[in-house]
TORDONU-564440 format. One record per residue (C-alpha): residue number from 1; x, z negated, y negated. Coordinates in Angstrom, 2 decimals, padded with zeros to 5 digits. Last residue first. Layout:
<kepas>
seq/X/Z/Y
NUM/X/Z/Y
...
</kepas>
This chain:
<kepas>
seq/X/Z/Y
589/-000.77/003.86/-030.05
588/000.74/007.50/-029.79
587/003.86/007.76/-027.71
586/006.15/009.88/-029.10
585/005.70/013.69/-029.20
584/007.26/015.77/-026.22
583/010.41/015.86/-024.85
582/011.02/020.13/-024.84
581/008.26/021.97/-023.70
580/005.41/020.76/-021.55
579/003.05/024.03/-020.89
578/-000.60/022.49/-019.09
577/-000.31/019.51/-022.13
576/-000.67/021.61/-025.09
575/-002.99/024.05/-023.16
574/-005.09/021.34/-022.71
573/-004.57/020.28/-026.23
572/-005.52/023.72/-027.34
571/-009.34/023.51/-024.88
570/-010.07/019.74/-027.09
569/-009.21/021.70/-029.96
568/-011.80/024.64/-029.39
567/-014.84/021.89/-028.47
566/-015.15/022.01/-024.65
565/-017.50/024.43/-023.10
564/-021.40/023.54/-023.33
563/-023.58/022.87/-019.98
562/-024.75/024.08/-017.17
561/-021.27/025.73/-015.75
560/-020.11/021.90/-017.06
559/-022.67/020.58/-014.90
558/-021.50/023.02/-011.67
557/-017.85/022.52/-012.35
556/-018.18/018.54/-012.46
555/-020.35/018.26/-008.86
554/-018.23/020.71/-006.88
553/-014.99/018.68/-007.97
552/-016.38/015.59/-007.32
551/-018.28/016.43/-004.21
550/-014.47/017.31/-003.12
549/-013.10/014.07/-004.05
548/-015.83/012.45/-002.40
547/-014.93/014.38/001.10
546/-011.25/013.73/000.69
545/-012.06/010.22/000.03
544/-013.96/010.15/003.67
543/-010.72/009.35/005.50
542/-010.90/005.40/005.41
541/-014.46/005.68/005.92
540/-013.64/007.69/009.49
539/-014.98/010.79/010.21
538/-016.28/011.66/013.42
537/-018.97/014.55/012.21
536/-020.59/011.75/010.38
535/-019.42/008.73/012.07
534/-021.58/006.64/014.22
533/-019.95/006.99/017.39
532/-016.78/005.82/015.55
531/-018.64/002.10/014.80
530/-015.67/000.95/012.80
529/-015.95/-002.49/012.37
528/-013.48/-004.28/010.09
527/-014.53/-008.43/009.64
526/-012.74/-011.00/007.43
525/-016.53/-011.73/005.99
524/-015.50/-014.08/003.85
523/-015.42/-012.24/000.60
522/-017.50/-009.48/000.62
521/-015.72/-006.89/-001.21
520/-016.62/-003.86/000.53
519/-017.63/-004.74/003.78
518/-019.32/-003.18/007.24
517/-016.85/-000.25/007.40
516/-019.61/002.51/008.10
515/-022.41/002.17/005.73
514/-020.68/000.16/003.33
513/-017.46/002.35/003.09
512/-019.73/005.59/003.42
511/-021.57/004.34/-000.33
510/-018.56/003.66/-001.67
509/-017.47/007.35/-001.08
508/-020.59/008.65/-002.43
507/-020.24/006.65/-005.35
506/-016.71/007.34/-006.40
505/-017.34/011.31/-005.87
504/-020.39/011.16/-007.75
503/-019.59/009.17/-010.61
502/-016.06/011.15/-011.11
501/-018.12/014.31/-011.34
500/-020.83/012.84/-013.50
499/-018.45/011.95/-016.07
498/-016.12/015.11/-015.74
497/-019.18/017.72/-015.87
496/-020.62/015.58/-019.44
495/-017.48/015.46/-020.65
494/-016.76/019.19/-020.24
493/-014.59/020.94/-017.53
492/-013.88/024.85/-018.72
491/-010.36/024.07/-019.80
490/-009.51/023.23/-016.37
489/-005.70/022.76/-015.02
488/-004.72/019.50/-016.63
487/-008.00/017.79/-017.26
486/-009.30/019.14/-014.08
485/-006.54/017.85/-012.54
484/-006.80/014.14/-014.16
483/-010.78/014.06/-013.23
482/-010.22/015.09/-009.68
481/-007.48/012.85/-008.66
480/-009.80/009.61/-010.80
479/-012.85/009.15/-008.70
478/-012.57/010.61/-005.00
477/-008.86/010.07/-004.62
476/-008.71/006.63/-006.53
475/-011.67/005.37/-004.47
474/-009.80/006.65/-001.15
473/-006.51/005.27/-002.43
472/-008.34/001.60/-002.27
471/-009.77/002.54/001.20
470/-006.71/002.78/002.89
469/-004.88/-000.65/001.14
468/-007.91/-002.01/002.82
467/-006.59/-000.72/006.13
466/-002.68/-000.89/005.48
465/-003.37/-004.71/004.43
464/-005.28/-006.00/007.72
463/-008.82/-006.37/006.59
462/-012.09/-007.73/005.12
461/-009.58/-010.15/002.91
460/-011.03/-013.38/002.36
459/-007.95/-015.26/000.75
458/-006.97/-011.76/-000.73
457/-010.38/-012.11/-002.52
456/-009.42/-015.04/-004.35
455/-005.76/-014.46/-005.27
454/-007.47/-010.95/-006.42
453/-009.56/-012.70/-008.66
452/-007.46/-015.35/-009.97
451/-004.77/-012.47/-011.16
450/-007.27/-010.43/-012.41
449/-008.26/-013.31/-015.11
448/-004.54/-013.63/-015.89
447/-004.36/-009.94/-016.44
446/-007.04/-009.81/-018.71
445/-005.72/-013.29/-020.62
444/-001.95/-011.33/-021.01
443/-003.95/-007.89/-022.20
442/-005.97/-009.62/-024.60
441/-003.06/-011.63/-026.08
440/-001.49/-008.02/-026.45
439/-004.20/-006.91/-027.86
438/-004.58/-009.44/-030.38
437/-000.64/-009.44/-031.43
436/-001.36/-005.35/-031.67
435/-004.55/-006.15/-034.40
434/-007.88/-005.63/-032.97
433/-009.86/-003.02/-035.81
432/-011.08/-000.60/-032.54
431/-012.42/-003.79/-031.00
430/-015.21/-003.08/-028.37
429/-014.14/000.91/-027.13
428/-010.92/001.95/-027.57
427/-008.83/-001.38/-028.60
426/-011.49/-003.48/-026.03
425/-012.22/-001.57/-023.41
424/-009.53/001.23/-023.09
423/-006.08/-001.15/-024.31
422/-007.52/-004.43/-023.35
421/-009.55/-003.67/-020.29
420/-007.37/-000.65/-018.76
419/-003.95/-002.39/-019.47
418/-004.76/-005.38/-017.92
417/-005.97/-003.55/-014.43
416/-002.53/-001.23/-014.40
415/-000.58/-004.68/-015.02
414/-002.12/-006.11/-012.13
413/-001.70/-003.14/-010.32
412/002.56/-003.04/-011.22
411/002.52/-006.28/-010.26
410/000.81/-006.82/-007.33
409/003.30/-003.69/-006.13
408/006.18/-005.36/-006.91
407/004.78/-009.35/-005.18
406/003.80/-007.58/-002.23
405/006.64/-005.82/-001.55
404/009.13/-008.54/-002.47
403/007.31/-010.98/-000.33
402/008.49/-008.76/002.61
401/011.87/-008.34/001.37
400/012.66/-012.44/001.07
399/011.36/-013.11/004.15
398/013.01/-009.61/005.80
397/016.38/-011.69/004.59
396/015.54/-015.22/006.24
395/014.94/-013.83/009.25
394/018.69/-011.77/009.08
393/020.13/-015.44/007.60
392/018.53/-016.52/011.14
391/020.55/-013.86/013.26
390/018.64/-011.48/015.40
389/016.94/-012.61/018.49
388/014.74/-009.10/018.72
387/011.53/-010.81/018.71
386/012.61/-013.15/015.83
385/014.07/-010.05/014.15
384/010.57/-008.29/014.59
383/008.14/-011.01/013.32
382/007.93/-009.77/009.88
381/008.03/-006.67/010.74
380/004.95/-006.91/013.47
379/003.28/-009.93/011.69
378/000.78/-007.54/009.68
377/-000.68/-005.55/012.63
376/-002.43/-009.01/014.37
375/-001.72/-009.05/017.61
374/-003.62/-010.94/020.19
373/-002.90/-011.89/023.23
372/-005.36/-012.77/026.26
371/-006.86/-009.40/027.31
370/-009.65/-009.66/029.54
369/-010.41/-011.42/032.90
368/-007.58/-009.99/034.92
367/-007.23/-010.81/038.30
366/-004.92/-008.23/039.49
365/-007.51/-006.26/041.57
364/-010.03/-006.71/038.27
363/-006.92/-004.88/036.23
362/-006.71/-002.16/038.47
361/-010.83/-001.37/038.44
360/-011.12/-001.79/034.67
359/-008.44/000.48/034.20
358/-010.64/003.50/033.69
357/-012.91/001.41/031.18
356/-010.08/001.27/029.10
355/-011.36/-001.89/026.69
354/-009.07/-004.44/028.11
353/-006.27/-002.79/027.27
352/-003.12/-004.76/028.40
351/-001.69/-007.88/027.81
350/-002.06/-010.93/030.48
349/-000.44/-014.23/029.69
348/000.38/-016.00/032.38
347/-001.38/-019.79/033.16
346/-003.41/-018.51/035.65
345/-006.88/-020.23/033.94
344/-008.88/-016.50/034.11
343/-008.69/-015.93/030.51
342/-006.11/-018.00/029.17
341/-007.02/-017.61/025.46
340/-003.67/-016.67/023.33
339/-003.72/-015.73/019.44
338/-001.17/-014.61/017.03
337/-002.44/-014.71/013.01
336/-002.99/-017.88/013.09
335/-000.23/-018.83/011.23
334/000.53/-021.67/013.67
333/001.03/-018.72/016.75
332/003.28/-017.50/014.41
331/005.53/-019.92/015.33
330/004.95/-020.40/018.77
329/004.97/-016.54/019.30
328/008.70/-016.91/017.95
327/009.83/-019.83/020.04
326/009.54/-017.75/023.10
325/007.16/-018.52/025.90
324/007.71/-020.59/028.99
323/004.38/-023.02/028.50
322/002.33/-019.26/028.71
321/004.03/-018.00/031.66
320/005.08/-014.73/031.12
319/003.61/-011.82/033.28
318/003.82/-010.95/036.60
317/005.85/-007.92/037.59
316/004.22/-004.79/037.57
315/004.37/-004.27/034.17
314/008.75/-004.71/034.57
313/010.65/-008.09/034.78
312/010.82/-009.36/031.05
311/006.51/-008.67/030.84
310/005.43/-010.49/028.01
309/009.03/-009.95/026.01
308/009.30/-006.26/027.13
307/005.69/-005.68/025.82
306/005.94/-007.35/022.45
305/009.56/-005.40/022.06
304/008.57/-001.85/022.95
303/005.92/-002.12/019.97
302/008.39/-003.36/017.83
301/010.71/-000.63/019.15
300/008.21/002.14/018.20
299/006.97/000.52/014.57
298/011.16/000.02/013.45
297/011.55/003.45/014.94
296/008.54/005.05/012.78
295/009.73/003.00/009.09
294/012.58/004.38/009.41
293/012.62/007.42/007.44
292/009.72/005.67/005.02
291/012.04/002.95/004.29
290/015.03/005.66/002.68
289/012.76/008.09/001.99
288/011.11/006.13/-000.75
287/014.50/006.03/-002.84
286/014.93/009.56/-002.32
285/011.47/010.25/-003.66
284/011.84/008.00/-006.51
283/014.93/009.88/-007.68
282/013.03/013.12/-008.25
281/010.30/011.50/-009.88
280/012.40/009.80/-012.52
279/013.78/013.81/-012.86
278/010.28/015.28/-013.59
277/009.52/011.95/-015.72
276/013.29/012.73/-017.63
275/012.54/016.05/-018.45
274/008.96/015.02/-020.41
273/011.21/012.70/-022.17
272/011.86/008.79/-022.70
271/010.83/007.18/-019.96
270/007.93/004.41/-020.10
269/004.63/006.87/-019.45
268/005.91/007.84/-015.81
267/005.03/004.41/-014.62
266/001.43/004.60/-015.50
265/000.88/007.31/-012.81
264/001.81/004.56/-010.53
263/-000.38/001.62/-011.39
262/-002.96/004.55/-012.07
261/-003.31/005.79/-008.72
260/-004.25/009.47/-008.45
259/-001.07/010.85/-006.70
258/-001.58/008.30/-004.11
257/-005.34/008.67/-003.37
256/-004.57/012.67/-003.33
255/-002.37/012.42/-000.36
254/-003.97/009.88/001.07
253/-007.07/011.54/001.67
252/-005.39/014.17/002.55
251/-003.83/012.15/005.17
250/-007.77/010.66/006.39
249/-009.11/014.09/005.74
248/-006.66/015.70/008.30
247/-006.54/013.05/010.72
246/-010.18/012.92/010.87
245/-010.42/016.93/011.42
244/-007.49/016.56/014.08
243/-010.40/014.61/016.15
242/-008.76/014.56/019.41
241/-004.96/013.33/018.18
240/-002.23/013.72/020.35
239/-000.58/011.52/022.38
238/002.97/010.32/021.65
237/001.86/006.48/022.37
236/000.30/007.56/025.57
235/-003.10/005.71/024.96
234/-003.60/002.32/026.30
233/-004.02/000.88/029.80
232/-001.27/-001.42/030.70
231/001.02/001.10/032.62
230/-000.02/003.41/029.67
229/001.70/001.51/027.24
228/005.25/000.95/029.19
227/005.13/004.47/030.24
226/004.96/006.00/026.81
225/007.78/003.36/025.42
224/009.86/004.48/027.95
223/009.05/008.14/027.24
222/009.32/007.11/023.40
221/013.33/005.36/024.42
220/014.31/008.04/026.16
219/015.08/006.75/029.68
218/018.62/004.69/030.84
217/015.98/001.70/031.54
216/018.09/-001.09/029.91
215/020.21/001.13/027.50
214/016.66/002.92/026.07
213/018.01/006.55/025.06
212/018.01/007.93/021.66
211/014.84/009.52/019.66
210/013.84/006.23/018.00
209/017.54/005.39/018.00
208/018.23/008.50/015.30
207/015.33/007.12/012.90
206/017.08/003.57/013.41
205/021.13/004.25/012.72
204/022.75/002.14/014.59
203/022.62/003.83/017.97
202/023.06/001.25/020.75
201/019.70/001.91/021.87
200/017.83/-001.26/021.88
199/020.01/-003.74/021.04
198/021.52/-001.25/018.34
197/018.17/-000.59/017.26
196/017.10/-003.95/016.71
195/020.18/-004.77/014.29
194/019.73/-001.52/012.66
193/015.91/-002.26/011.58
192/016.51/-005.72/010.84
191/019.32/-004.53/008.26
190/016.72/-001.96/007.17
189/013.97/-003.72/006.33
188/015.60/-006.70/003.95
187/017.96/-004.43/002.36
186/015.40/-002.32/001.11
185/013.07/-004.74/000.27
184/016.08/-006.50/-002.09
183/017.47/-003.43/-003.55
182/013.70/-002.68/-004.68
181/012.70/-006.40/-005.91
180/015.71/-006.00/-007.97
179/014.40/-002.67/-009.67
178/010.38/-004.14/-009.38
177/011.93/-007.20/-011.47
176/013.70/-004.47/-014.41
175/010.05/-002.36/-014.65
174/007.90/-005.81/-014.42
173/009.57/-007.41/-017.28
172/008.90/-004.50/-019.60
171/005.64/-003.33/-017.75
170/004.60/-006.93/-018.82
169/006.80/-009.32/-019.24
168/005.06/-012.74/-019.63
167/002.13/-012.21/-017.69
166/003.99/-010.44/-014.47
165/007.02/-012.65/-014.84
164/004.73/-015.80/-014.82
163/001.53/-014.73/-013.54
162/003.27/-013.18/-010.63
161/005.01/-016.06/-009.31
160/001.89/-018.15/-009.81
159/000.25/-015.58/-007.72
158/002.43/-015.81/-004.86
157/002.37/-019.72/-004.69
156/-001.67/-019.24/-004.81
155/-001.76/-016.91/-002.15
154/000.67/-018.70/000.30
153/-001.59/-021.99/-000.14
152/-004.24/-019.69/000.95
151/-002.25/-018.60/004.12
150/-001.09/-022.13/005.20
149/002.57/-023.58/004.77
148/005.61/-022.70/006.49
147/008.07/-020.83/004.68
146/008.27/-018.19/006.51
145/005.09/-017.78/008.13
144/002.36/-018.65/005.76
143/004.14/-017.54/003.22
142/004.69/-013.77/004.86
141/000.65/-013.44/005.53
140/-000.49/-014.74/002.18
139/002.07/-012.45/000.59
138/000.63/-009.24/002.79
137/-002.69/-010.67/001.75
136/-002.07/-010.61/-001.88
135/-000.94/-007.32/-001.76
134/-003.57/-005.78/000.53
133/-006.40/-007.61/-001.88
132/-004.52/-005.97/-004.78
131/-005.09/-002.33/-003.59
130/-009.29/-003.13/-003.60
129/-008.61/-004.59/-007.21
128/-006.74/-001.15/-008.10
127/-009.13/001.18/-007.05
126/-012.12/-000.94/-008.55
125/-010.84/-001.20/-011.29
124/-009.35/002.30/-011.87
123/-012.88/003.36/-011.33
122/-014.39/001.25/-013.89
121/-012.15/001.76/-016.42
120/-012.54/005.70/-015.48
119/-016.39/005.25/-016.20
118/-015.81/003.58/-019.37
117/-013.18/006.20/-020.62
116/-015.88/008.88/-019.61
115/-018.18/007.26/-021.08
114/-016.24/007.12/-024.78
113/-016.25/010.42/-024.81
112/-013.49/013.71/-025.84
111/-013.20/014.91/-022.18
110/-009.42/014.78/-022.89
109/-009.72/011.79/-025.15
108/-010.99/009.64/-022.75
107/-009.58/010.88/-019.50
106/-006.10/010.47/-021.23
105/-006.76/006.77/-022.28
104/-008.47/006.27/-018.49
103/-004.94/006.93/-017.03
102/-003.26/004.44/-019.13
101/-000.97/004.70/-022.43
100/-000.85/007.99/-023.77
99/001.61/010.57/-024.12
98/-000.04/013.76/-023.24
97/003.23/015.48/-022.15
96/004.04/011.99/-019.69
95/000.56/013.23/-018.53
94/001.93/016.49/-017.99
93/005.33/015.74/-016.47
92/003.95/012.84/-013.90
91/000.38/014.96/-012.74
90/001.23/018.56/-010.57
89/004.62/018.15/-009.23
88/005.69/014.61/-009.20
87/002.18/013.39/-008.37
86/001.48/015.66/-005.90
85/005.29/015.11/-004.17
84/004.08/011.60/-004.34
83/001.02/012.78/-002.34
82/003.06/014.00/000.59
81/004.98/010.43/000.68
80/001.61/008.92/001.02
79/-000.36/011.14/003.30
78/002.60/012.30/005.46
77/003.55/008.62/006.16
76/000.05/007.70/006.76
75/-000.83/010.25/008.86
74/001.73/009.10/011.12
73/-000.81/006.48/012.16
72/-002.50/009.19/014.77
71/001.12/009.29/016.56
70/001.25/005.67/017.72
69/-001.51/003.60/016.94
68/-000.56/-000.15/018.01
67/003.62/000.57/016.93
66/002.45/002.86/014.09
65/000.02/000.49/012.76
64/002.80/-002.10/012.25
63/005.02/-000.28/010.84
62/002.42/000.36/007.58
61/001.80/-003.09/007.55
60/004.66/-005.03/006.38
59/006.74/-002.95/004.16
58/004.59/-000.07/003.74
57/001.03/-001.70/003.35
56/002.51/-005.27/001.15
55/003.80/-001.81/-001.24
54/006.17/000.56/-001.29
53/004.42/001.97/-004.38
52/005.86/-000.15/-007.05
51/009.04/-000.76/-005.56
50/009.51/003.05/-005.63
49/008.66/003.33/-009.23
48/010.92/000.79/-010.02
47/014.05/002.66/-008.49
46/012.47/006.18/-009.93
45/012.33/004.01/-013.13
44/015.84/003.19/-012.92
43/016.97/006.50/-012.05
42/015.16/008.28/-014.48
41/016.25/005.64/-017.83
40/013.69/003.63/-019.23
39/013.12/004.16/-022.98
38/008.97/004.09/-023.25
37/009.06/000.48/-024.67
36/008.31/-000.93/-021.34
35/005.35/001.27/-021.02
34/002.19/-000.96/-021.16
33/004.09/-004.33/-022.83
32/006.89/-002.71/-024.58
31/004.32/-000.73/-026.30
30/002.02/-003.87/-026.63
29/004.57/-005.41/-028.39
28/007.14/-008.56/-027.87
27/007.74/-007.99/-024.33
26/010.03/-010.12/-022.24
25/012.88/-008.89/-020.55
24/015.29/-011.94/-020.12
23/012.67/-014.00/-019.48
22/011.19/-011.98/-016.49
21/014.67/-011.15/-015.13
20/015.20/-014.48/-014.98
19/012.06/-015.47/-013.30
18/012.95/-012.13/-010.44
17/016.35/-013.54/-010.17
16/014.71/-017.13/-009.71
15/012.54/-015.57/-007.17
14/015.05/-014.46/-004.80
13/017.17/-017.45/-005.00
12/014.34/-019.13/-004.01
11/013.18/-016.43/-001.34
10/016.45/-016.48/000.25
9/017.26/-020.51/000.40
8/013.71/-021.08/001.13
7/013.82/-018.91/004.54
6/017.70/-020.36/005.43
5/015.17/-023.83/005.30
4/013.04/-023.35/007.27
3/015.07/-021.52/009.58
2/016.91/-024.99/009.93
1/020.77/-025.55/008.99
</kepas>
């Protein structure tokens, strides 16, 4: 049988599970809709919760940065595991306390104004439209490749998946697909994973191989790897990092983007107790550790593998004649998303860093004209068993898993986006009178409508998933982070301090993204320039959240200082919702 068609077999069987699911679950209220009902059991929710926030960036792109960044890209493991430890610690119980719907429903009535709810519509908007485009372009990117056809016919299939459990289900249906989605990811990356260390290093467990011996070269397999990039003019890949402060904002950053996203904090709202959302979060750290532990050796020995396969015989030996190579750069050659331009006409393929101006001089006595491969970060994963010569049923697994990390995660923000417009725009704001078969038509045609849009702008994405996925926790650190602590921790913060606090921080930041990204939703554009000489004191856009969230802060304690404390029963809900005992009061629609 064809890889073609051991691909279809596993993502058809994969998405009828995920269709059955959807009918079997299918809400019939908007409570079911937004929170499943609110009577999800800890470990399933910490299971769902997991799928939701392993997204398109941790499955597909996330491993790929590490293998072209090395050390530097570690910050995004600390950032987003260290900011679910936020979440779990210092948001999940206390929100699940409040008992509301979405993120902008607490804002609302905790700063006790209907512009504050607008503003954090807005903001969760943005943050979670900016999230999709990574989603939709990690599924454009695994269609394309697996199952043959072109990256905007990808988009479409993907989002006609979605729509129909997605639409149909809502959290209810999402909450049981994102559990299967979960066990299938999971499977799908770390099956590969053990497969390529064993090759590699005979260990067959990955995070141990990473720091186990290379069986061709007898070395340890990062000094290997170490030699191997420097030999061709990159960076040591276990060099340090020269501007720590960058690496600092950008994992703070992070940190505070994750435990401020609404398509997660949302996920806390459907168990039953205050007890069970400390305990859901419990169980969705373990079941994040398990990718995010090997995540760094499946980045390392990709890396390893690209350079091994263009030069078999050693750096110093000439490289690998273009008509000779393997099937896998053919394929993904047809994606696009692999290029080769013969330079100097030799008919090899030179890789090496073409933009070390200290190995100018070496590479000009070899003939080299430039590099002549291109990698994009997304295929790495997806591309790894093919590299490694693994089975085709293993291919056809990490198929399967990859789309399953886009498709979770689309979900879950799709649903976050829906929520936000019917429930906060038009039940809280337009339509207070809307009957709950209304809204929950509302929230079905919203989330249709966001659907199309992202499927649109992940067919002009401005760049790879991880990076856009980068920005997207940046607007959700400098907007909506501040405004939920201060509405936990603060009972000095007034509407008027909260609204121009999360105005500041979100435009500030959005400002730095045009300035020194080049895009923000220009469809089109597929560029990412990062002019670092250009930096304000050499920080990147994708770190500057930290910086917004900080205006934010600054900004809302210096107008509420100006301004008139909280009305007395807006400060005793605070204190309500700072000292959780017992489950809490139901869910109040």
């Amino acid at each position: 049988m064809s890889q073609f068609w051991i691909n279809i077999i596993f993502v058809g069987l994969s998405f009828a599970l995920y269709f059955g699911i959807a009918i079997w679950a299918r809400a019939g209220s908007t409570k079911e809709f937004y929170v499943a009902g609110g009577g999800v059991h800890p470990v399933v929710n910490g299971m769902a919760t997991a799928a939701d926030w392993m997204s398109a960036a941790s499955f597909i792109s996330m491993a790929g940065m590490l293998a072209m960044s090395g050390y530097f890209a570690s910050a995004y493991l600390m950032g987003w595991t260290g900011g679910f430890v936020l979440l779990a610690l210092l948001l999940a119980p206390y929100l699940r306390k409040f008992g509301k719907f979405t993120v902008p429903d607490f804002i609302g009535d905790r700063f006790y104004s209907k512009t504050a709810r607008l503003v954090a519509v807005v903001c969760l908007i943005l943050a979670c439209t900016t999230y999709v485009i990574g989603q939709m372009t990690g599924a454009g990117v695994a269609f394309s490749r697996f199952l043959e056809v072109d990256k905007d016919t990808g988009l479409m299939i993907a989002a006609v998946v979605v729509l129909f459990y997605a639409v149909l289900g809502g959290m209810k249906g999402i909450t049981y697909t994102q559990v299967a989605q979960y066990v299938v990811l999971m499977i799908a990356y770390i099956i590969p994973a053990i497969f390529i260390s064993l090759n590699l290093t005979g260990n067959p467990i990955p995070a141990l191989g990473m720091f186990g011996t290379d069986v061709g070269s007898g070395m340890p397999i990062l000094q290997k790897l170490d030699l191997l990039v420097t030999d061709l003019g990159f960076e040591q890949y276990t060099a340090d990092v020269p501007n720590k402060l960058n690496m600092f904002l950008l994992t703070a950053s992070l940190m505070i983007g994750t435990a401020g996203l609404p398509h997660v904090i949302i996920r806390f709202f459907t168990v039953p107790k205050v007890s069970d959302a400390r305990t859901s979060a419990g169980w969705t750290l373990i079941f994040i550790a398990l990718l995010y532990t090997t995540a760094p050796a499946v980045g390392s020995m990709a890396r390893m593998n690209i350079i091994n396969t263009v030069y078999p015989q050693g750096v110093d030996a000439p490289a690998l004649q273009y008509e000779s190579r393997p099937e896998w750069m053919k394929n993904w050659e047809n994606t696009g998303l692999l290029k080769y331009e013969d330079k100097n006409n030799d008919g090899l393929i030179q890789y090496y860093n073409d933009k070390n101006d200290a190995y100018a001089a070496k590479a000009a006595e070899k003939g080299w004209q430039g590099n002549e491969l291109e990698v994009n970060n997304d295929i790495l994963v997806l591309a790894n068993p093919e590299i490694a010569n693994l089975p085709s049923w293993v291919i056809g697994l990490i198929a399967a898993g990859g789309l399953a990390a886009a498709l979770s995660t689309a979900a879950g923000l799709l649903l976050a986006i829906s929520s936000a417009v019917s429930h906060d725009l038009i039940k809280k704001t337009i339509k207070p009178d809307i009957s709950d078969k209304g809204e929950l038509m509302a929230a079905r045609v919203s989330m249709t409508v966001a659907i199309v849009v992202a499927t649109y702008l992940g067919m002009n994405p401005p760049g790879f998933a991880a990076q856009v996925v980068a920005v997207a926790f940046g607007i959700a650190a400098s907007s909506l982070f501040p405004a939920l602590m201060m509405g936990i921790f603060s009972k000095r913060i007034n509407s008027t301090g909260a609204t121009a606090g999360m105005i500041a921080g979100l435009v500030t930041t959005c400002i730095y993204v045009f300035l020194y990204m080049g895009w923000f939703f220009i469809p089109g554009t597929n560029t990412f320039e990062n002019v670092e000489s250009q930096w304000i004191l050499g920080i990147s856009p994708l770190s500057f959240g930290t910086v917004g969230a900080l205006i934010n802060f600054i900004v809302a304690f210096a107008v509420s200082a100006m301004g008139n404390p909280p009305p007395k029963e807006v400060q005793d809900l605070v204190e309500s919702v700072r000292y959780p005992k017992g489950a809490g009061g139901a869910i109040d629609h």
